[in-house]
C-alpha positions, 0 to 999 in steps of 0.5 A: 500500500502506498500512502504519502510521506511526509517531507522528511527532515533537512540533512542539516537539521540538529540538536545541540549537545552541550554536556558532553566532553567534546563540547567541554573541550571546545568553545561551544556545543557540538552539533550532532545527529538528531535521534531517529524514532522509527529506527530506534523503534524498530531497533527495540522491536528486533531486539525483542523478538530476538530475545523471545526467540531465544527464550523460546527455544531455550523452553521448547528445549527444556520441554524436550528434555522433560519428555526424555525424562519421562522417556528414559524412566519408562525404559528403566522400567522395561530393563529392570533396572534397579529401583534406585535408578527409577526413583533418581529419574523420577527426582530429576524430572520433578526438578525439571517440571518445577524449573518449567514454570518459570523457564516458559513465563519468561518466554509468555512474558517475552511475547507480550514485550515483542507485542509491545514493541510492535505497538510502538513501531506502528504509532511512530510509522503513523506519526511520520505518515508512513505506511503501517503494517497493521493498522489495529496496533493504533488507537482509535483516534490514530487509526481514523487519522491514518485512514482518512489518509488514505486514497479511495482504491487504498480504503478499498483494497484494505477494507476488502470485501467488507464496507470501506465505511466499516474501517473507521470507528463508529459515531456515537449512537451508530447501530451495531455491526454485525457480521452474519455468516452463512446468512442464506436467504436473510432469515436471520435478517428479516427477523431483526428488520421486519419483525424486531425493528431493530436497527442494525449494521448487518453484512451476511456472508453466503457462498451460495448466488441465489441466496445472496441475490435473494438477500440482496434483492429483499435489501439486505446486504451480502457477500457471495463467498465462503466463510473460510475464505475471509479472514476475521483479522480483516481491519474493517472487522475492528468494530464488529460486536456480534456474530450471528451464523447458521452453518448448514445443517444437512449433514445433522438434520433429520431428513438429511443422512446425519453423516455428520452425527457419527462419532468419528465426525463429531471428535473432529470438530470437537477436537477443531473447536478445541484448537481454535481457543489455542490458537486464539491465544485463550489458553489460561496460564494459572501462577505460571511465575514470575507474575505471568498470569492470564493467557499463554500467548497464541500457538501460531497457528493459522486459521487454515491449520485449525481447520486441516484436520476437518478435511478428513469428514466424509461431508465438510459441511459439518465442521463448518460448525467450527466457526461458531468459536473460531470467528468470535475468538478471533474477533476477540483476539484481534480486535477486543470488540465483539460481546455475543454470538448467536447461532441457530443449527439443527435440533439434533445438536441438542437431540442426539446424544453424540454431538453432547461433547461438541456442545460442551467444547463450545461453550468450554472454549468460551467460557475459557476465553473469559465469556459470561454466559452460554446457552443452547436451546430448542425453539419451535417455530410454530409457538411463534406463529408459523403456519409450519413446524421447524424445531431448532437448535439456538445459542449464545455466547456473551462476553460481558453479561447474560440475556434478562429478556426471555425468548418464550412468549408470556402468553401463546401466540395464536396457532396458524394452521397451514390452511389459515395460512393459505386461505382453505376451508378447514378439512383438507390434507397435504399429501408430501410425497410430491416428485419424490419418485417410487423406490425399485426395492419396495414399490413405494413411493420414497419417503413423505406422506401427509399431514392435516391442513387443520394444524401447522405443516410439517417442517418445509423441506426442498421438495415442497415444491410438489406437495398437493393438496389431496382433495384436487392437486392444487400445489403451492407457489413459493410465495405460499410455502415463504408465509408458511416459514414466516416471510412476507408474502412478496419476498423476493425468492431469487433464482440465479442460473438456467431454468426457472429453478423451482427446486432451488427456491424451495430449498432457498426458503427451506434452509432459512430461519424463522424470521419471528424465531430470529426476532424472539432470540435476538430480542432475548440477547439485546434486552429488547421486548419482541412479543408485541412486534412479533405478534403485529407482524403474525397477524399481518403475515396471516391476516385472512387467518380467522385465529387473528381476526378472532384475536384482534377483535378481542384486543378491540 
């Protein structure tokens, strides 16, 4: 990045010395070279890092040692030698474990100084209007200053792809940032706009093109690309207090293969979400000596290394679970600004009993990371009004306090029955079988069935496309199958590519969250009253609905 230099200092330019000896010695002061802070700066930070490199080696080394310890005890053990040399090599290692303490204290505290020394390297650079490697080492007032230096194609380019606006601090009173990852068709989104009404800076992440141009056409803002390709790190990520996310889901559904709920799946991720507060730099030094308490400095790994072993899943989808605690760890990390996280998953996260332990890696790592509170919880759509069923699996994490605003309605919210929500008589069924085809081996139609319209449907899936009504084979639209989840009858369900894609945007809508799901649980963390607004936005969404208008001529 090139960014303009300030006109630097005449070669004549000087300072008197007038207490040294040559002075002393002669009949005045002796000019001589006025001090460089850059170099001096940049001396210090070499310096320090040359002593942390020693001091890390000479720990690692004395790890080694402790190891061949351990190792030279067990082969006293398989020659049979006598006692007294085991007990000699247990004494040794005792010694060396105690020395540990304080030989890898020096090598955290030789890390922070380094961090330190950087600090200033980048203040001075910024001062002298030089380019500045990481631009979060400033505070935030160098750092607006240093921005605004900048060219437009530079803001650009550094902010990349995020909002160029997003790199310099908020104003006082702006809306939260807010980034959504796997965001989809804008769930998460209508339900915070629409229904909550709550103002929010929100960009959503999304690798799939039909649901970024449906976000996108319905006014909300996307990035077509995958989670794994951006980095948390990004300086216009500074500012970001939350992250909400939806990774997918199909591979722990339970109209998925539940690939991902095999044991062997479920150890990797877990061991993945363990790594990632390692890598984060929230490993817990307790009376490491010295003084060195808190937080061991970061193993070094790279986000991509943390993520490696993940590869070996059978479906890769399901370890993108992991992002729930690598991106807000590395927020936290980089940046010190983020104060929650909420996800939403399928129900099997709570349900089957092999995913438990990556339920407590979670929130483990959390709670390492020095978070107040972690919850998971199973949610209903249907309890908030939709007119179809989808039971799922909600969390959050929160930094610095925990909800006091209850995401359960205080009272039900009425029951919309899938006929109410389309505008049937009461009587008729649904048969769900659609274009499922028939089985060779039993001569049956593959899975499906029916349900009764006189109750909330079942969970909408990306064959709903072809489900009919019994009675005459009338079929749904996808505005018909959108209210069903939850969204305004116009929202624009966008298909990119050849073909009408009918079955893509089914599945569009069917991957989505609730959007008066989404307004309970973002209500519940932000401390805001959601109930009344989601039960206006209900009987808007179902307003030929003989529930509603018996409930609004109540309320009248």
């Amino acid at each position: 990045m090139n960014t303009p230099s300030p006109t630097p200092a005449a070669a004549h330019d000087t300072v008197s010395d007038p207490g040294g000896p040559e002075a002393m010695d002669s009949d005045g002061g002796v000019a001589v070279a006025a001090p460089c802070p850059l170099a001096e700066a940049d001396r210090l930070h070499a310096r320090a890092a040359a002593r942390r490199a020693a001091t890390l080696a000479l720990a690692e080394a004395h790890s080694d040692t402790v190891a061949a310890a351990y190792e030279a005890i067990d082969q006293a053990r398989r020659w049979h030698l006598p006692r007294a040399v085991e007990d000699e090599g247990w004494d040794y290692r005792l010694e060396l474990e105690e020395a540990s303490t304080a030989i890898w204290a020096r090598a955290h505290m030789a890390y922070w100084v380094v961090e330190r020394a950087r600090v200033t390297v980048a203040k001075v650079r910024a001062a002298l209007g030089l380019p500045v490697d990481d631009i979060d080492l400033l505070d935030d007032t160098e750092r607006d200053a240093y921005i605004a230096g900048l060219s437009d194609a530079e803001r650009a380019e550094l902010a990349g792809p995020w909002p160029m606006e997003w790199l310099y601090s908020p104003k006082p009173g702006a809306p939260i940032r807010i980034v959504n990852l796997f965001a989809g068709a804008g769930g998460w989104c209508e339900g915070i706009a629409q229904v909550l009404g709550e103002p929010v800076d929100m960009v959503g992440v999304d690798i799939s093109e039909a649901a970024c141009a449906t976000a996108q056409a319905a006014g909300f803002r996307r990035i077509c690309a995958s989670v794994t390709d951006l980095d948390p790190a990004n300086p216009a990520l500074r500012y970001v207090v939350a992250v909400i996310l939806s990774p997918p889901c199909q591979t722990l559904s339970p109209s998925g293969k539940r690939a991902g709920l095999a044991e062997e799946a479920m150890q990797l991720v877990e061991d993945a979400i363990s790594e990632a507060g390692a890598a984060a730099g929230f490993i817990i030094v307790d009376d490491a000596g010295d003084g060195m308490e808190g937080y061991a400095p970061p193993t070094g790994a790279t986000w991509d290394e943390v993520r490696a072993p993940l590869a070996a899943l059978e479906d890769g989808r399901t370890g993108l679970m992991a992002e729930a605690v690598i991106w807000p760890l590395a927020l936290q990390a980089k940046h010190n600004n983020v104060r929650w996280v909420a996800m939403e998953q399928s129900s099997n996260l709570l349900k089957a009993k092999v995913a438990r332990h990556v339920v407590e890696a979670i929130a483990s790592e959390f709670y390492g990371a020095g978070w107040e509170y972690a919850d998971f919880t199973l949610i209903e759509a249907a309890e908030y009004g939709a007119a179809s069923n989808r039971n799922r699996t909600f969390m959050v994490c929160m930094r610095y306090t925990r909800p006091f605003v209850s995401y359960r309605p205080g009272t039900p919210i009425p029951t919309t029955t899938w006929a109410a929500c389309m505008g049937w008589e009461k009587g008729h069924k649904v048969n769900t079988r659609g274009v499922r085809g028939i089985n060779p081996e039993t001569g049956r139609p593959k899975g499906g069935g029916s349900f009764s319209a006189d109750q909330p449907g079942t969970t909408v899936t990306g064959t709903a496309y072809g489900w009919k009504r019994e009675a005459d084979g009338l079929t749904h639209t996808h505005s018909d199958l959108g209210r069903a989840v939850g969204f305004r009858a116009d929202y624009p369900w966008t298909h990119v590519g050849s073909g009408k894609g009918i079955r893509n945007k089914t599945q569009l809508l069917a991957d989505t969250v609730c959007p008066m799901a989404s307004a309970a649980w973002i209500g519940h963390i932000l401390g805001r009253e959601w109930e009344p607004q989601t039960r206006a936005y209900v009987q808007g969404l179902y307003l030929h609905s003989p529930e509603y208008q018996d409930e609004t001529a109540l309320a009248a």
